[in-house]
C-alpha positions in Angstrom: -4.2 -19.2 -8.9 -6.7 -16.0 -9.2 -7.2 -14.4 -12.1 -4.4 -11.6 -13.6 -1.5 -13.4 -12.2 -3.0 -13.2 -8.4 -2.7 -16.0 -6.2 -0.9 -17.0 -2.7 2.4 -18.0 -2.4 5.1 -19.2 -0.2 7.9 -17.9 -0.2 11.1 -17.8 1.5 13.1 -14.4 3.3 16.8 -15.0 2.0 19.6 -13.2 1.9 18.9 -10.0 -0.6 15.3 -9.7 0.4 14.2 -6.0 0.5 12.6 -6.4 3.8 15.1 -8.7 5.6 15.6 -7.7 9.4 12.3 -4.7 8.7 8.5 -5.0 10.3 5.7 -5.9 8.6 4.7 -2.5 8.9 7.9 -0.9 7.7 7.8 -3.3 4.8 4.4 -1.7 3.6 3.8 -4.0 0.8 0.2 -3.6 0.9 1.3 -0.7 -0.9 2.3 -3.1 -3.9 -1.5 -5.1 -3.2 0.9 -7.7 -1.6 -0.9 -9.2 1.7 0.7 -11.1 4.5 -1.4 -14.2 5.4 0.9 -15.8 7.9 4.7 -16.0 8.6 5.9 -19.1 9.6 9.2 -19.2 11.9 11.2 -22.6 13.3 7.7 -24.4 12.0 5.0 -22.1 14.0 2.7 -20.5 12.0 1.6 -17.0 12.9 -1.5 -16.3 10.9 -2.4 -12.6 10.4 0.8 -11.8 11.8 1.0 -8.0 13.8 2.6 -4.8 12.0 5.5 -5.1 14.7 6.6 -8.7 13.7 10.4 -8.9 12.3 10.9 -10.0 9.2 14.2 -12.6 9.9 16.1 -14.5 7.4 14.9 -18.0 6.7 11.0 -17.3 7.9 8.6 -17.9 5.2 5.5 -15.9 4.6 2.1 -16.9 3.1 1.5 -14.1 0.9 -1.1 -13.1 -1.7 -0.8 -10.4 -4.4 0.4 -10.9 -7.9 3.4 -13.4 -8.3 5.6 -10.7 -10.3 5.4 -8.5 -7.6 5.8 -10.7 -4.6 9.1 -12.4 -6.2 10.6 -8.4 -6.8 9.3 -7.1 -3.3 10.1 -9.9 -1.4 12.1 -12.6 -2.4 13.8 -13.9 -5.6 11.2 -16.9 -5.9 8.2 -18.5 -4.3 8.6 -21.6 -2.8 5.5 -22.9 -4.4 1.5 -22.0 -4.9 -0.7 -22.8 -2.0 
């Protein structure tokens, strides 16, 4: 974990997300200092995924930013720290 509550995290798209079913772009968490690393999708990993990809119930994104805000902006809960 980074210092102030930064780190990366895994976490999972589920039902409630606020960016289920939108593009990376349209997501526009950079906006909240939330990066994506990576999605991964039916166990491929896209690293440095493109502003155009879909964000689809059950993938799981590396992200990094500050836990608080990942688990609000994204998801309920990481999966875990990487």
């Amino acid at each position: 974990m980074a210092t102030g509550g930064y780190g990366v995290s895994r976490i999972k798209i589920c039902n409630d997300s606020p960016i289920l079913n939108k593009n990376i772009k349209e997501a526009d968490l950079p906006k909240s200092n939330i990066l994506i690393l990576a999605v991964e999708r039916d166990g491929n990993i896209t690293p440095n995924p493109s502003p155009d990809t879909q964000v689809m119930l059950g993938d799981s994104l590396i992200c990094f930013g500050k836990f608080i805000d990942i688990r609000r902006k994204v998801c309920l809960e990481p999966q875990d720290n990487v």
